[in-house]
Every structure is written in structure tokens, then in C-alpha cells.
ZAPA-327157 format. One record per atom (N, C-alpha, C): residue number from 1; residue in three letters; chain; atom name; y, z, x. Coordinates in nm, 3 decimals. Layout:
! ZAPA-327157
> NUM, ALA, A, CA, Y, Z, X
...
! end
This chain:
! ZAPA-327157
> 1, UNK, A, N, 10.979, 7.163, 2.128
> 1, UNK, A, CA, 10.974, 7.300, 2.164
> 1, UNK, A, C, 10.829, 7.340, 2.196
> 2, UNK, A, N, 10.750, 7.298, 2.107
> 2, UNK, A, CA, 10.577, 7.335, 2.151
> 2, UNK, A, C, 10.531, 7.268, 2.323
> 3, UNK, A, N, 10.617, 7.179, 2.339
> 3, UNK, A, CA, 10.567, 7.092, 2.402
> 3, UNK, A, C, 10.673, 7.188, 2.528
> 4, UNK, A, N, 10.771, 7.223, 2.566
> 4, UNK, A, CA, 10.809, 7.313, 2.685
> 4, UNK, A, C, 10.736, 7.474, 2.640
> 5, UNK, A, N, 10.661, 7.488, 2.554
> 5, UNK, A, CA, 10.597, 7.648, 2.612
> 5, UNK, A, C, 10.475, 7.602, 2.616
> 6, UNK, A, N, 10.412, 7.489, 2.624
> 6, UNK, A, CA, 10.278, 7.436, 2.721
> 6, UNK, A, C, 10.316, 7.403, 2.846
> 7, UNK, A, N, 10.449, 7.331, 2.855
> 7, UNK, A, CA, 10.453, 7.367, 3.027
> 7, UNK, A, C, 10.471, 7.466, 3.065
> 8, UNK, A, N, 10.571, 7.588, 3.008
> 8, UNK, A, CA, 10.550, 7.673, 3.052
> 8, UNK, A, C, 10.432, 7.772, 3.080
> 9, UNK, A, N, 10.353, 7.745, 3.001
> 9, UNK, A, CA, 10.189, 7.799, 3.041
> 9, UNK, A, C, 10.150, 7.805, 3.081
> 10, UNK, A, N, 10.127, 7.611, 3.117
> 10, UNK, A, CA, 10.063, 7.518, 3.276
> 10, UNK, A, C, 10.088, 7.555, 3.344
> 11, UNK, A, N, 10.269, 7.590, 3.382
> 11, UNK, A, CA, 10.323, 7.671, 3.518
> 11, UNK, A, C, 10.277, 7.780, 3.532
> 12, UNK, A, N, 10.242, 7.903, 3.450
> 12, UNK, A, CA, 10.197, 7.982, 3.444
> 12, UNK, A, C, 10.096, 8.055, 3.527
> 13, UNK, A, N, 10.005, 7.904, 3.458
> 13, UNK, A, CA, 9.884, 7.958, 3.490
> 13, UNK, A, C, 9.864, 7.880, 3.634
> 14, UNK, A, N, 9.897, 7.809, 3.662
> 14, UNK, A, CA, 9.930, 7.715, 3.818
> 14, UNK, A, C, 9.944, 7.787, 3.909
> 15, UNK, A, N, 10.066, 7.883, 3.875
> 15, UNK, A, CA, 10.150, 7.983, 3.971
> 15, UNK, A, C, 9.993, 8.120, 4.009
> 16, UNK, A, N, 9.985, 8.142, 3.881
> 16, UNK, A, CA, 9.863, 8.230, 3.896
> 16, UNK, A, C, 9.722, 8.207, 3.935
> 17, UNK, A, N, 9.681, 8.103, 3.964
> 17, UNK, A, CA, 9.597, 8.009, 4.005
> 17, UNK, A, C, 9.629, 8.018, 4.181
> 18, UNK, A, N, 9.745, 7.962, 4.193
> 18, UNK, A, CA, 9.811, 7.980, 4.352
> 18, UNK, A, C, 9.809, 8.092, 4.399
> 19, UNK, A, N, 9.878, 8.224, 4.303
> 19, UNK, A, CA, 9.867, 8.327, 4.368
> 19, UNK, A, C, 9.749, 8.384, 4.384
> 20, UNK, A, N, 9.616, 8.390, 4.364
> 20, UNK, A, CA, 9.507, 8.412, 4.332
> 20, UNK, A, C, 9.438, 8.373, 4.442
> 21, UNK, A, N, 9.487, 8.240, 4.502
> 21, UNK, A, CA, 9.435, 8.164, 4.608
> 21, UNK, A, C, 9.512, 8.184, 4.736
> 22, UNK, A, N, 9.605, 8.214, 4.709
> 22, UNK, A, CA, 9.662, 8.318, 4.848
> 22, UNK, A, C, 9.612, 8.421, 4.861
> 23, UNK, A, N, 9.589, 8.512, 4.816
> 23, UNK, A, CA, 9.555, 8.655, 4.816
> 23, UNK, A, C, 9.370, 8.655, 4.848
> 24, UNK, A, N, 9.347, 8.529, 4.807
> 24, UNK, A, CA, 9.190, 8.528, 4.854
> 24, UNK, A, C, 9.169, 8.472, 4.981
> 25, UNK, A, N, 9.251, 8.395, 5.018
> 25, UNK, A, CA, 9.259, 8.316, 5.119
> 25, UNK, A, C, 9.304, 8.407, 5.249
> 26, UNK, A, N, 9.397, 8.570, 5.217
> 26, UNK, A, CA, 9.445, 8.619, 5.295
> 26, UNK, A, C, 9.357, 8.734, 5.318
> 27, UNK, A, N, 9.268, 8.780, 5.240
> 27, UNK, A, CA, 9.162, 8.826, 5.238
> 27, UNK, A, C, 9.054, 8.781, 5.301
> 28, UNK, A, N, 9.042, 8.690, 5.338
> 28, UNK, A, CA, 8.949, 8.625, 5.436
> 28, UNK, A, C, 8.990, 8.604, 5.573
> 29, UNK, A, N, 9.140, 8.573, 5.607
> 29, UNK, A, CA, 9.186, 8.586, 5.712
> 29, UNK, A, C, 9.191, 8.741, 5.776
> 30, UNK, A, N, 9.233, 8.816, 5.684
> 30, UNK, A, CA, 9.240, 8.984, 5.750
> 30, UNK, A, C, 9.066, 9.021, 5.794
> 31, UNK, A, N, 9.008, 8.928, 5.699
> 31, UNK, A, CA, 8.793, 9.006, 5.732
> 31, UNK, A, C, 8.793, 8.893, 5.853
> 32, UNK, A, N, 8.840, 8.801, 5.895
> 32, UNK, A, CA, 8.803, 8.726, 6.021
> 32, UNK, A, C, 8.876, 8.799, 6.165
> 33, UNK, A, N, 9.000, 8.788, 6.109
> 33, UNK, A, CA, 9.103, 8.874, 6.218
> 33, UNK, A, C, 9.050, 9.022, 6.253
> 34, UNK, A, N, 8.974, 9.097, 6.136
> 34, UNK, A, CA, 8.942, 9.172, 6.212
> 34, UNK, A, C, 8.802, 9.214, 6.257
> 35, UNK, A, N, 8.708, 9.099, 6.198
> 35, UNK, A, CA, 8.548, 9.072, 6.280
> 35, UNK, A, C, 8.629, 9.055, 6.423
> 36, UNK, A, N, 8.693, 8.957, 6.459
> 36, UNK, A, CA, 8.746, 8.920, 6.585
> 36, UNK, A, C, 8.806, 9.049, 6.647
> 37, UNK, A, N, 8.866, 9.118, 6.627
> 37, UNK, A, CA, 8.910, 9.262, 6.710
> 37, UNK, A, C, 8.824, 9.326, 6.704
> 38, UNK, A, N, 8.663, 9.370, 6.617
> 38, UNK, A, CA, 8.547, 9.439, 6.647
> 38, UNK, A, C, 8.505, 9.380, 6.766
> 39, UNK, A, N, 8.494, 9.233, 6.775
> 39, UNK, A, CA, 8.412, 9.191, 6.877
> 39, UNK, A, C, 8.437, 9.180, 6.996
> 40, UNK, A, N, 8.604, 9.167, 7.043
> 40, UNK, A, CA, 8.668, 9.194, 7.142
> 40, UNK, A, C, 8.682, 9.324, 7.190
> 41, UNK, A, N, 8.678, 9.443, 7.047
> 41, UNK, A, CA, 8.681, 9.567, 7.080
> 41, UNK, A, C, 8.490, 9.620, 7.187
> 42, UNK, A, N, 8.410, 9.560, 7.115
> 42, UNK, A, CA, 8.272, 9.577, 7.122
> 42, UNK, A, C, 8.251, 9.533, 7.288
> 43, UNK, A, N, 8.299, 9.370, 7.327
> 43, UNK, A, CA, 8.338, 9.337, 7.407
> 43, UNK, A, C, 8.356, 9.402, 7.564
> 44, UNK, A, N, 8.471, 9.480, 7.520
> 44, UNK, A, CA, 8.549, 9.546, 7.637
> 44, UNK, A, C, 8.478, 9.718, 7.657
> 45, UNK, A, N, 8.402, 9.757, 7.581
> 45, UNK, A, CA, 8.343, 9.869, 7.574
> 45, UNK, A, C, 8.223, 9.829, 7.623
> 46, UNK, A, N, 8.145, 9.714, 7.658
> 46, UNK, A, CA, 8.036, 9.691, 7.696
> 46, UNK, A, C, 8.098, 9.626, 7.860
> 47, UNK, A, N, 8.159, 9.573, 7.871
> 47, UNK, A, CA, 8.236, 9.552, 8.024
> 47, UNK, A, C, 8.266, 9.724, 8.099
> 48, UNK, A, N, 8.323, 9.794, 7.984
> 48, UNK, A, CA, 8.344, 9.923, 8.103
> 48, UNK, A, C, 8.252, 9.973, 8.066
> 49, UNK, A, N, 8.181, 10.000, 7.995
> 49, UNK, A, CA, 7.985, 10.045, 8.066
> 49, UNK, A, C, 7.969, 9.996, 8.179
> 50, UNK, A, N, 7.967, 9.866, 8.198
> 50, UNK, A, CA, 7.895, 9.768, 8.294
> 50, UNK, A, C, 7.982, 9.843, 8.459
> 51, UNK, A, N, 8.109, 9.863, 8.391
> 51, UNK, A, CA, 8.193, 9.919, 8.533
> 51, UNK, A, C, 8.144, 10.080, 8.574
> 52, UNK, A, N, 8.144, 10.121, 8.485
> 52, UNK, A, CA, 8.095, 10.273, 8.480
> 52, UNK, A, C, 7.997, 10.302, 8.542
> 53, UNK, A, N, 7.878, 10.196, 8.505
> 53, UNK, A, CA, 7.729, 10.203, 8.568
> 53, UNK, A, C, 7.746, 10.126, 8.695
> 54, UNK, A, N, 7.826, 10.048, 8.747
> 54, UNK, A, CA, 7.846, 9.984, 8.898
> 54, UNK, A, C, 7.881, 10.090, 8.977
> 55, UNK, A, N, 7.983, 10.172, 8.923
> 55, UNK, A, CA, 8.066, 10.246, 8.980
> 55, UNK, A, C, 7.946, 10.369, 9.066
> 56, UNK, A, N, 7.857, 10.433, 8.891
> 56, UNK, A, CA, 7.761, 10.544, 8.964
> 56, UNK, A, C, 7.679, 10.464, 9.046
> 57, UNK, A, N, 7.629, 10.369, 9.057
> 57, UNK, A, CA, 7.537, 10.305, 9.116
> 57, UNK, A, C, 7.540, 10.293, 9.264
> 58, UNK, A, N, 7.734, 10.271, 9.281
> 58, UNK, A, CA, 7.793, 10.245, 9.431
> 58, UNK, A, C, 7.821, 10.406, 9.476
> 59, UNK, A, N, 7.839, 10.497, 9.407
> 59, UNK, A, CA, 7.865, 10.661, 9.450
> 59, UNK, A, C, 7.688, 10.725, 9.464
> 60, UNK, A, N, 7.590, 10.635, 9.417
> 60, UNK, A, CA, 7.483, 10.695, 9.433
> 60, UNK, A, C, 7.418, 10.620, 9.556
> 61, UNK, A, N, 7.439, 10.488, 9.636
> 61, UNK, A, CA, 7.432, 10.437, 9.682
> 61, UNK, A, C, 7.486, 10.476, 9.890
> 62, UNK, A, N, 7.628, 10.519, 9.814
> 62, UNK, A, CA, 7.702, 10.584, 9.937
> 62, UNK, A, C, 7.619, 10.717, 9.989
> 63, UNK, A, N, 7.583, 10.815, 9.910
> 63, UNK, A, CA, 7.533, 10.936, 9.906
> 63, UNK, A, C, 7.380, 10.895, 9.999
> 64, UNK, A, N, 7.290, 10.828, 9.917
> 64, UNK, A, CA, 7.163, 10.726, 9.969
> 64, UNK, A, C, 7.202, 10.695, 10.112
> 65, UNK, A, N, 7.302, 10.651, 10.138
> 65, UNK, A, CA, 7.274, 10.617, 10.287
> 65, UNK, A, C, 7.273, 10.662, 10.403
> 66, UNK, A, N, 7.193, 10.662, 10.494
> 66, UNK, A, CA, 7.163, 10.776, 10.586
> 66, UNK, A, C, 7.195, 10.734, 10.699
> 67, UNK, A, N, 7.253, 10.637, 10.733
> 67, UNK, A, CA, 7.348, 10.571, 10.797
> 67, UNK, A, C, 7.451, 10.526, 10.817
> 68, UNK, A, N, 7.556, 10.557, 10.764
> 68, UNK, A, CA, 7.692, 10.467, 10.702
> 68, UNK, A, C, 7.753, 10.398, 10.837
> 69, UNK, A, N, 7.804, 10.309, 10.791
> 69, UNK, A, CA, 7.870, 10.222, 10.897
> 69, UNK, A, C, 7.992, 10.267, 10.969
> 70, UNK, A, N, 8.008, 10.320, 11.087
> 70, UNK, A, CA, 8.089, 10.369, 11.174
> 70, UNK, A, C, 8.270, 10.349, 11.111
> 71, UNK, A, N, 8.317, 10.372, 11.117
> 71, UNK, A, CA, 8.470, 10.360, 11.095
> 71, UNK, A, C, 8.569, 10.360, 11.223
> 72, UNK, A, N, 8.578, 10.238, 11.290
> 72, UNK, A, CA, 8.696, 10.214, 11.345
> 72, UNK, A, C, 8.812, 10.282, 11.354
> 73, UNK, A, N, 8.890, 10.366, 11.456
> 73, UNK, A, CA, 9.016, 10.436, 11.420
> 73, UNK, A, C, 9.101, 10.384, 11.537
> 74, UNK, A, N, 9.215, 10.258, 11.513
> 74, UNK, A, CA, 9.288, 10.194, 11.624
> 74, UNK, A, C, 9.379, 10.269, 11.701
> 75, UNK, A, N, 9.399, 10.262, 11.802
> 75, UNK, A, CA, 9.489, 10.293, 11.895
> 75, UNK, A, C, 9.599, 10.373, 11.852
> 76, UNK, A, N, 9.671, 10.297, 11.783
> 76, UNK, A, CA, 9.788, 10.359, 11.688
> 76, UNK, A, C, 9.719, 10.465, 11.637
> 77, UNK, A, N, 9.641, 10.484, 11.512
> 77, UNK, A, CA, 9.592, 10.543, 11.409
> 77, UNK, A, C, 9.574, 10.700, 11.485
> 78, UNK, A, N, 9.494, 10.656, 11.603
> 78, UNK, A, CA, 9.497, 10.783, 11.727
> 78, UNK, A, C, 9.581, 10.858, 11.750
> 79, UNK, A, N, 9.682, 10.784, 11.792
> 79, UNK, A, CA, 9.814, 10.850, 11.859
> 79, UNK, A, C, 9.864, 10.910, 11.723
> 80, UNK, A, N, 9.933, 10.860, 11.628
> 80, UNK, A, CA, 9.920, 10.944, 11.523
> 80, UNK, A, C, 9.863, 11.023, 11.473
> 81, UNK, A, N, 9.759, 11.052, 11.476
> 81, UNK, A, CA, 9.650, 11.212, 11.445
> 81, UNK, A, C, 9.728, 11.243, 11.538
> 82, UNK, A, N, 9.726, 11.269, 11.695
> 82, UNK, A, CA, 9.704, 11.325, 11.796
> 82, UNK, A, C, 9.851, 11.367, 11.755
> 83, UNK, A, N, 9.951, 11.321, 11.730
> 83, UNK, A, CA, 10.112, 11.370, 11.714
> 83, UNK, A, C, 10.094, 11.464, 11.613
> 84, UNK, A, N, 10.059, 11.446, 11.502
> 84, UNK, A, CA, 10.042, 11.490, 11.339
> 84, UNK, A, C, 9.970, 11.632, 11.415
> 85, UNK, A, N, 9.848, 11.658, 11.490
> 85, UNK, A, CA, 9.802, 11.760, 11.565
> 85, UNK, A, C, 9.882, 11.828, 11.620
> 86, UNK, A, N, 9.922, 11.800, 11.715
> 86, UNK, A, CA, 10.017, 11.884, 11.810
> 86, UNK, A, C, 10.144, 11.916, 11.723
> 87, UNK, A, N, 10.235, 11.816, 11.611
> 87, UNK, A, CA, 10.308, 11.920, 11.573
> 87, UNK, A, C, 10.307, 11.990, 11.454
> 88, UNK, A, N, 10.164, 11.980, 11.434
> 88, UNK, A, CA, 10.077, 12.086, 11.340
> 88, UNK, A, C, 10.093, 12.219, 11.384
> 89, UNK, A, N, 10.015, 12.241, 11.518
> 89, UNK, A, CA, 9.992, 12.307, 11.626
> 89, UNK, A, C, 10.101, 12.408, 11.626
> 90, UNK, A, N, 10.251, 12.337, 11.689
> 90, UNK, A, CA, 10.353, 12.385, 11.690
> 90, UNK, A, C, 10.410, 12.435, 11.597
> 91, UNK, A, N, 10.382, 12.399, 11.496
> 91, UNK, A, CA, 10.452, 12.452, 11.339
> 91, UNK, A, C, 10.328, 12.582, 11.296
> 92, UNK, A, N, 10.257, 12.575, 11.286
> 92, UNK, A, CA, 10.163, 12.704, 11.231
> 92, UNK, A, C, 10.146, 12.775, 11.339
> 93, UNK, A, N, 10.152, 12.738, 11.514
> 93, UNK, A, CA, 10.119, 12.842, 11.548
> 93, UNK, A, C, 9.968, 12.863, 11.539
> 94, UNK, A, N, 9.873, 12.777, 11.583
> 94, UNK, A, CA, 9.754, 12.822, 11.541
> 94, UNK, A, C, 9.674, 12.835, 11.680
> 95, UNK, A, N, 9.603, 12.934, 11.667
> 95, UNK, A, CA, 9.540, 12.962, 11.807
> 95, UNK, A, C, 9.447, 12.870, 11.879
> 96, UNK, A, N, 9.409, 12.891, 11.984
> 96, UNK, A, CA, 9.321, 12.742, 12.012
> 96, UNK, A, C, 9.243, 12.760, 11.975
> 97, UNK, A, N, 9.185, 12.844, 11.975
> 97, UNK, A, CA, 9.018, 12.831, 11.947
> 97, UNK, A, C, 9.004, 12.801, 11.772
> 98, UNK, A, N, 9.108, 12.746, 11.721
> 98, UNK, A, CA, 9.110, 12.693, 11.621
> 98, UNK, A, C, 9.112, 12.511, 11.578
> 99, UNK, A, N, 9.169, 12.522, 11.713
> 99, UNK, A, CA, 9.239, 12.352, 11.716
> 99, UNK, A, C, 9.087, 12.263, 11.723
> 100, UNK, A, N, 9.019, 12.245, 11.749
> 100, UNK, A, CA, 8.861, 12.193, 11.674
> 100, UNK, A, C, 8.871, 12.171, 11.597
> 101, UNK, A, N, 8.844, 12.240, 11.504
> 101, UNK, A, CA, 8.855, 12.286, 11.389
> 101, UNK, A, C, 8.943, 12.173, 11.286
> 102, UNK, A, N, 9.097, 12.144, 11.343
> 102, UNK, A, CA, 9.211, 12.153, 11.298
> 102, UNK, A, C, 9.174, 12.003, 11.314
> 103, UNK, A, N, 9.195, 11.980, 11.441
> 103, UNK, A, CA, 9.155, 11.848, 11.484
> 103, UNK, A, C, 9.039, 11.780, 11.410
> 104, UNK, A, N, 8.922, 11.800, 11.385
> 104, UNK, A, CA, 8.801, 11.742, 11.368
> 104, UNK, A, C, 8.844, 11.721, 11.135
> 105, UNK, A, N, 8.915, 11.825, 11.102
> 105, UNK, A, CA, 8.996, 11.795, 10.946
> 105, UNK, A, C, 9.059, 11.680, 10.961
> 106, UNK, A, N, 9.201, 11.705, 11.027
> 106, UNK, A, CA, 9.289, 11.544, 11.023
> 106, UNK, A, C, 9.211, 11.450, 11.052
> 107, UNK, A, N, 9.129, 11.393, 11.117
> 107, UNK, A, CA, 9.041, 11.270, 11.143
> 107, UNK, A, C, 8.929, 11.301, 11.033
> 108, UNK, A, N, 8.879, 11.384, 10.968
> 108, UNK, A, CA, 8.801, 11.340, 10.881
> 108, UNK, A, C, 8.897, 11.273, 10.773
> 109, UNK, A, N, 8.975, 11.388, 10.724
> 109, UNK, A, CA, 9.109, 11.364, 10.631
> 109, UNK, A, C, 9.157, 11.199, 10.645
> 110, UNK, A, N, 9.176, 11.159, 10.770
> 110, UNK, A, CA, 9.220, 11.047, 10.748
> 110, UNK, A, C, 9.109, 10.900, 10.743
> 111, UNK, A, N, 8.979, 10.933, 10.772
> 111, UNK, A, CA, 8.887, 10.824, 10.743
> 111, UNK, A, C, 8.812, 10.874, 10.695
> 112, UNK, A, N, 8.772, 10.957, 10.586
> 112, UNK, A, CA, 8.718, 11.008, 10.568
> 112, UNK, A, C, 8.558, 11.018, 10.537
> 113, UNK, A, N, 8.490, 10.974, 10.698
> 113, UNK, A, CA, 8.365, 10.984, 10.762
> 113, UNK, A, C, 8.313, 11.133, 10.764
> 114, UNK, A, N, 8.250, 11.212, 10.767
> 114, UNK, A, CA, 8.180, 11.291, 10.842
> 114, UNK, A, C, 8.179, 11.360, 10.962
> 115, UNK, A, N, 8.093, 11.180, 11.034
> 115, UNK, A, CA, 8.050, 11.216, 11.171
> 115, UNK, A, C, 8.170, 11.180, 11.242
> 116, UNK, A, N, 8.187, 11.288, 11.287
> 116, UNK, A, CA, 8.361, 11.214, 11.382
> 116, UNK, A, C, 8.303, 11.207, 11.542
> 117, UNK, A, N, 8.359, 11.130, 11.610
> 117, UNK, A, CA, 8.288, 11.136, 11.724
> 117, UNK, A, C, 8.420, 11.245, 11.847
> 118, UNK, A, N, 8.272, 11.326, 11.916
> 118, UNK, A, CA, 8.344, 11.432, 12.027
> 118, UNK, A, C, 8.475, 11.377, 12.128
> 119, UNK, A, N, 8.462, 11.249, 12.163
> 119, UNK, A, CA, 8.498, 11.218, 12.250
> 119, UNK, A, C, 8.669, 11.167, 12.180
> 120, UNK, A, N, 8.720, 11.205, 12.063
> 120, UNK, A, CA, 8.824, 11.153, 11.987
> 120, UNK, A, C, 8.884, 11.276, 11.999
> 121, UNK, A, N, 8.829, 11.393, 11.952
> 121, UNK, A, CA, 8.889, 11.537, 11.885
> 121, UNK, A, C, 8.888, 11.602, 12.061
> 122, UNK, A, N, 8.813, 11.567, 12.129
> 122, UNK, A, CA, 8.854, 11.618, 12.256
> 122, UNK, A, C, 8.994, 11.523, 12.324
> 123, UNK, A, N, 8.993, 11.403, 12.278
> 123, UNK, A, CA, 9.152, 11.351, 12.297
> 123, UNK, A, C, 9.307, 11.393, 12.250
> 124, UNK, A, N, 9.209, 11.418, 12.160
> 124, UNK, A, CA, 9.337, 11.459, 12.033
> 124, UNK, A, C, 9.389, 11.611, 12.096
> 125, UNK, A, N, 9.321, 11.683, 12.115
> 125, UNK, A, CA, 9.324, 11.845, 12.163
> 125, UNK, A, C, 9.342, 11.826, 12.277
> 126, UNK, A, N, 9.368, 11.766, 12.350
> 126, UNK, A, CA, 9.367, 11.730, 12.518
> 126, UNK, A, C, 9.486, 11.781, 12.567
> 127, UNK, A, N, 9.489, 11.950, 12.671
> 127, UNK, A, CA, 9.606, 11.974, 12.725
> 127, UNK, A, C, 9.696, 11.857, 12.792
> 128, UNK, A, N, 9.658, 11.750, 12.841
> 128, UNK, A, CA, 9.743, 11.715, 12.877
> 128, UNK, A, C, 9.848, 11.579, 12.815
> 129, UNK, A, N, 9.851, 11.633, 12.742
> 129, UNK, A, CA, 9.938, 11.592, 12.569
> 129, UNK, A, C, 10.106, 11.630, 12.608
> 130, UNK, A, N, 10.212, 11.468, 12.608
> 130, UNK, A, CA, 10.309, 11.500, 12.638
> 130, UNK, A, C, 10.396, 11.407, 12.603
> 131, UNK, A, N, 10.472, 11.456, 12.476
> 131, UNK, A, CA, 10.563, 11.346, 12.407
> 131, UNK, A, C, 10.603, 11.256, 12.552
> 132, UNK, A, N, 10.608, 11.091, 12.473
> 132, UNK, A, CA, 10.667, 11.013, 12.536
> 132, UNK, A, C, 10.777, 11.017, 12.649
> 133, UNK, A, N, 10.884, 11.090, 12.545
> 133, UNK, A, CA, 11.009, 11.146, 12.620
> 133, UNK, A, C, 11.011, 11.268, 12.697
> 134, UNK, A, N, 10.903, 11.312, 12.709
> 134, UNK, A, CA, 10.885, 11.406, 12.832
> 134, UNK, A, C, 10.864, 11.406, 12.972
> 135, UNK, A, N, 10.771, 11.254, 12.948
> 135, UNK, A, CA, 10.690, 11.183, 13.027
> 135, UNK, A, C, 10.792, 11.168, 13.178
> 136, UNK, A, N, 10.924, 11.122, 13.166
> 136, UNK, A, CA, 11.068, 11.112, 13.206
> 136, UNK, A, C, 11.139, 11.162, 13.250
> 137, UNK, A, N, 11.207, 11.150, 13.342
> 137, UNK, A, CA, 11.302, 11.238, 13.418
> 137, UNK, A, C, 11.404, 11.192, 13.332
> 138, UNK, A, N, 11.477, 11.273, 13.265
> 138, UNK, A, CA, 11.594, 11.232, 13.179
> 138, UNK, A, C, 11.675, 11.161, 13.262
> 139, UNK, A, N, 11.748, 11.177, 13.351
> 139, UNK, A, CA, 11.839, 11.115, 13.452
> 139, UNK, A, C, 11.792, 11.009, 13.471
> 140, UNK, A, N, 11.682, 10.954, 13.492
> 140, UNK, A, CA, 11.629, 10.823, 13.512
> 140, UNK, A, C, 11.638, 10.741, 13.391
> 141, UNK, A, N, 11.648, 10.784, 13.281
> 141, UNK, A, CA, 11.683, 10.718, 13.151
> 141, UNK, A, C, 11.786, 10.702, 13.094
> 142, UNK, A, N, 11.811, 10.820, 13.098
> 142, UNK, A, CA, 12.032, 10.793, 13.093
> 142, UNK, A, C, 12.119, 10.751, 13.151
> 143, UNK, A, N, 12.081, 10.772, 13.331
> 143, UNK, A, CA, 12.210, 10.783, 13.400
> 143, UNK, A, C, 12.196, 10.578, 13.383
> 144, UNK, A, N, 12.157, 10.493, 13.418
> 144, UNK, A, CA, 12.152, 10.415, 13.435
> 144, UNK, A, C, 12.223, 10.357, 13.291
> 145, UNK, A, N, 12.151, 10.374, 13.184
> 145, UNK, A, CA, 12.202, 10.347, 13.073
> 145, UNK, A, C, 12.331, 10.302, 13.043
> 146, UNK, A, N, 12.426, 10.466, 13.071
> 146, UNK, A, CA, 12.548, 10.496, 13.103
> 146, UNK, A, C, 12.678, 10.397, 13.225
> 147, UNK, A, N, 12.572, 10.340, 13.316
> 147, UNK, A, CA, 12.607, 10.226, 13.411
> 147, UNK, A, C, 12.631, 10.335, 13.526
> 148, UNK, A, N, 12.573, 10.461, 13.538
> 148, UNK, A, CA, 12.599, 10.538, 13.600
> 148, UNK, A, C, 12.439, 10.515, 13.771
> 149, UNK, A, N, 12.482, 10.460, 13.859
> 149, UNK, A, CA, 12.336, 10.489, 13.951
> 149, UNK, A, C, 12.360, 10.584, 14.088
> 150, UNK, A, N, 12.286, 10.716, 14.057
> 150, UNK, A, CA, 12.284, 10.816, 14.121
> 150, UNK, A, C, 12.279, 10.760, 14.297
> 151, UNK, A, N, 12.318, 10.776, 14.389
> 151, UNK, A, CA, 12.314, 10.735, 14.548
> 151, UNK, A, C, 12.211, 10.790, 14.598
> 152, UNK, A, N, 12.138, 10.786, 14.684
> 152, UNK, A, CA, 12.029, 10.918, 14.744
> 152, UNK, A, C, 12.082, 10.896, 14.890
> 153, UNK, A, N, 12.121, 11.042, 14.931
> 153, UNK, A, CA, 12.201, 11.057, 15.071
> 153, UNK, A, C, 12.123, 11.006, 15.194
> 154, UNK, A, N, 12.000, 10.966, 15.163
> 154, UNK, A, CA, 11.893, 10.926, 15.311
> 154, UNK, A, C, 11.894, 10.763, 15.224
> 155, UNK, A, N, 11.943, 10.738, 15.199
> 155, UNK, A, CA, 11.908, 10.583, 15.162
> 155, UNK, A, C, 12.104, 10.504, 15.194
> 156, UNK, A, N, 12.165, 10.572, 15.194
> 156, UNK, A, CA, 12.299, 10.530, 15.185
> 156, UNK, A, C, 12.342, 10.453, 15.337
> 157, UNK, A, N, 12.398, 10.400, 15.336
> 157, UNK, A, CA, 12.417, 10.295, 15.486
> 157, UNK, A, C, 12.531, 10.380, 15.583
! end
């Protein structure tokens, strides 16, 4: 009997020995795990500085330049202002001596340069502006379509 409540002791104190050494052992893992999330935290706060200060650097940079590099506006891109214009135009009703004005916004609006050049906003505003399908004698587009071809009385045999 003396001899099972010394093992039971041994176990005892074994078990408490173990648990002692887990709890220290997990205590060192939680102070590593979370040095490691300071430093990743520390990390990523010193990266978006680094972005922050690129960022003013490139907005102080843009401002600085007293030249900026021209902006390209393609063919398409054109004709679109120039539509987006005219049925601007038509929808507000806006007087001409406004359409400058109106015109020289949407092309800044859409590249948004500055210097727009005269020779665009005088396209864009250009009386002689005339949907595609205007361009057309309707009959010349339909009747044929239809399998319909009009005769012309001085051409007929």
C-alpha cells in the first residue's frame, strides 16, 4: 500500500511537472506568435508610408510639371465626345454661345488634360454635324433592302 501512494505521487508530480511545461512552453509560443504579428504589423505600416510618400511625391511631381505630355484622343474617342455633345446640346437646349464652353468640359472630363487643343472643340461644335443616318436618302437604304429597286423614267429602255 505505501508503495501505490508513491506512485501515486510520482504520477502526481509528473503530471504536474508536464503541465507546468505546457503552459510554459505555450507561453512562449503566444510571446513569439505575437513578436511575429508586431513585426508584420510594423512591416506593413512602414510599406504604406513608403506608398503614401510615392503617392505625394507623384501628385507633387504632376503639379511640378510645366509641360505634361500631350494626350492622344483616337478617332473613335472623338466621335463620341462629338455625339455625347450634340445630344447634350439637344437635351438641355443650351445656347450656342455656350457650346465652347460645353465642348472644351467633355474633352477635359474625358482626358482629363487642361490644354485641350482649338482645333478638336471647333470639330466637336462644327455646324456641319450630321448623324450617320441622316447622311442618306432613306429610300436608298431601304428600298433596296426590301428587294424593292425604284426605275428612273429617263433611264428606262
Amino acid at each position: 500500500m505505501a508503495q501505490s501512494h508513491l506512485e501515486v505521487a510520482q504520477s502526481v508530480v509528473e503530471t504536474s511537472f508536464r503541465l507546468r511545461h505546457h503552459y510554459i512552453a505555450g507561453r512562449a509560443a503566444l510571446r513569439r506568435d505575437m513578436d511575429q504579428s508586431r513585426k508584420a504589423i510594423q512591416a506593413s505600416r512602414e510599406l504604406l508610408n513608403r506608398l503614401r510618400q510615392r503617392h505625394r511625391e507623384d501628385v507633387a511631381h504632376g503639379w511640378e510639371d510645366a509641360d505634361p505630355a500631350p494626350v492622344a484622343v483616337s478617332a473613335f474617342d472623338a466621335d463620341v465626345i462629338r455625339k455625347v455633345f450634340h445630344d447634350l446640346v439637344l437635351e438641355t437646349g443650351a445656347p450656342e454661345c455656350q457650346w465652347r464652353e460645353l465642348a472644351t468640359s467633355l474633352v477635359h472630363e474625358f482626358t482629363g488634360c487642361e490644354r485641350i487643343e482649338a482645333g478638336l472643340v471647333d470639330w466637336i461644335i462644327g455646324s456641319s454635324y450630321q448623324p450617320v443616318w441622316s447622311r442618306y436618302n432613306c429610300r436608298e437604304l431601304i428600298l433596296p433592302a426590301i428587294g424593292y429597286f425604284p426605275v428612273d423614267a429617263a433611264a428606262a429602255p
